[in-house]
N, C-alpha and C positions, 0 to 999 in steps of 0.2 A: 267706631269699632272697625268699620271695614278700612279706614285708612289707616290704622293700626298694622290689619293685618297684609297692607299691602305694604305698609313701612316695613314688615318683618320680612316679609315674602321676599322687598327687593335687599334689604340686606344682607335674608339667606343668599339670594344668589350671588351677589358680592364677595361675602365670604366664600361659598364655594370655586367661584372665578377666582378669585386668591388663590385658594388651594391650590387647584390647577397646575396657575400660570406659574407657583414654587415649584409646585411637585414638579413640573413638566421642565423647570428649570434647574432642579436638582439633578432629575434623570439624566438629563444632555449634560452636566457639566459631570456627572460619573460617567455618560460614556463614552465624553474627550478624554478623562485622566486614564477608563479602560485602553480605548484604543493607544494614547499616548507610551500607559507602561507596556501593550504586546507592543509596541515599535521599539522603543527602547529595552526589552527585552529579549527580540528578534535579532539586535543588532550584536550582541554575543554572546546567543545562545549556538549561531548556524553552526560555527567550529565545530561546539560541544555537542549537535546532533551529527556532524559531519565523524564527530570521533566516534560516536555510540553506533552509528551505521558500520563504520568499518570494523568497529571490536564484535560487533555480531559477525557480518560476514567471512572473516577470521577464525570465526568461533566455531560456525558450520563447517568452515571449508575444511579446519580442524580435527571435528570428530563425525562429523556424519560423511559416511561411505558413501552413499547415492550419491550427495553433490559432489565429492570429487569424481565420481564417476561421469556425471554430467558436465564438470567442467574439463575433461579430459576431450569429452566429446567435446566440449564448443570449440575445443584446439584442434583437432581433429578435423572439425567442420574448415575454420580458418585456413588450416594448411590446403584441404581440397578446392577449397576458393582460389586461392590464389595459384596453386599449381595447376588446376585447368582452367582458370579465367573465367569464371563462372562470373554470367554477367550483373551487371550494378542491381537490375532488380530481382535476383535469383539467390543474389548475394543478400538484400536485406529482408528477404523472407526464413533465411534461414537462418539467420544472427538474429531477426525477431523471434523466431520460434526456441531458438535456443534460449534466450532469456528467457524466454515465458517460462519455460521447464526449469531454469533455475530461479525463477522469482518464486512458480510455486512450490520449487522443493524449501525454499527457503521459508512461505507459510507453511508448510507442512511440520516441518524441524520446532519452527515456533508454536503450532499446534500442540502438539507432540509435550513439549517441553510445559505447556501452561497446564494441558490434563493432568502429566504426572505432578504437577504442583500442587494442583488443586485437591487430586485423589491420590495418591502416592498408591494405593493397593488397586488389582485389577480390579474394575466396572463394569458392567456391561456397557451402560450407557459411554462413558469414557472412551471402551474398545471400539465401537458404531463410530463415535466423532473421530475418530485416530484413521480409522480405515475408509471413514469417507475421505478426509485431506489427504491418504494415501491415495486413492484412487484418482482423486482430480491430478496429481501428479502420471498417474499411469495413464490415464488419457492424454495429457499432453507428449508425454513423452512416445506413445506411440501415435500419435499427430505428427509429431517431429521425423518418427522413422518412417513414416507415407510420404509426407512431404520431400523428406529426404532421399527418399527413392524416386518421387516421379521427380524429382530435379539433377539429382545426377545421374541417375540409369544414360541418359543418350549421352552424358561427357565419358560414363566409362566405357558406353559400347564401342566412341568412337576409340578412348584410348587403347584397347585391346585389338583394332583394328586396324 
């Protein structure tokens, strides 16, 4: 009787070792064909995320007024770099900050744009998320106009001088 039960014992483990070493074999061979299809997936899809990025930013720069406002500024900024030579690292804190302010006016637009999808009629809740992504824009952007005074305030003191 008890070599029975050890007959049984070592074949359950057997079989369960089987399971396993398929199971474990199945997994790894779906998650070569996974990784396989995001590669060959990746390989023409970047175009068609390359065209869906620019039909958005198009899209914005199209109808929302703040980002052409901001992208006004960033020409604005460019022109003053270059006309007082504002130097290499003066220059790239203010072309960072500029993007920031359009990167978040651009989550904002898309904020904006998912609420009214979701609730089409005003919400309270809805209006709190709408006017918090506004506000993260309104801190950056007066981020932008601190920075932007203590870097050029001494090129246009001198230029007036």
């Amino acid at each position: 009787m008890k070599l029975i039960r050890i007959s049984i014992s070592f074949l359950w483990i057997i079989y369960i070792n089987f399971i396993v070493i398929n199971f474990n074999f199945w997994v790894n061979c779906k998650i070569i064909i996974f990784v396989k299809n995001l590669i060959m997936a990746t390989r023409h899809s970047f175009s068609k995320s390359l065209q869906c990025a620019c039909k958005g930013f198009l899209g914005v720069l199209k109808n929302e007024r703040n980002f052409q406002i901001e992208i006004v500024a960033l020409l604005v900024n460019v022109f003053l770099i270059v006309f007082w030579k504002v130097s290499a690292i003066e220059s790239i804190i203010i072309l960072l900050i500029c993007f920031l302010v359009l990167s978040a006016e651009l989550f904002n637009s898309a904020i904006e744009k998912f609420c009214d999808f979701v609730h089409p009629n005003h919400h309270q809740v809805i209006g709190y998320v709408k006017d918090v992504a506004a506000a993260a824009v309104l801190i950056l952007a007066f981020s932008s106009l601190v920075i932007g005074l203590i870097i050029y305030l001494p090129y246009f003191i001198e230029f007036i001088n």
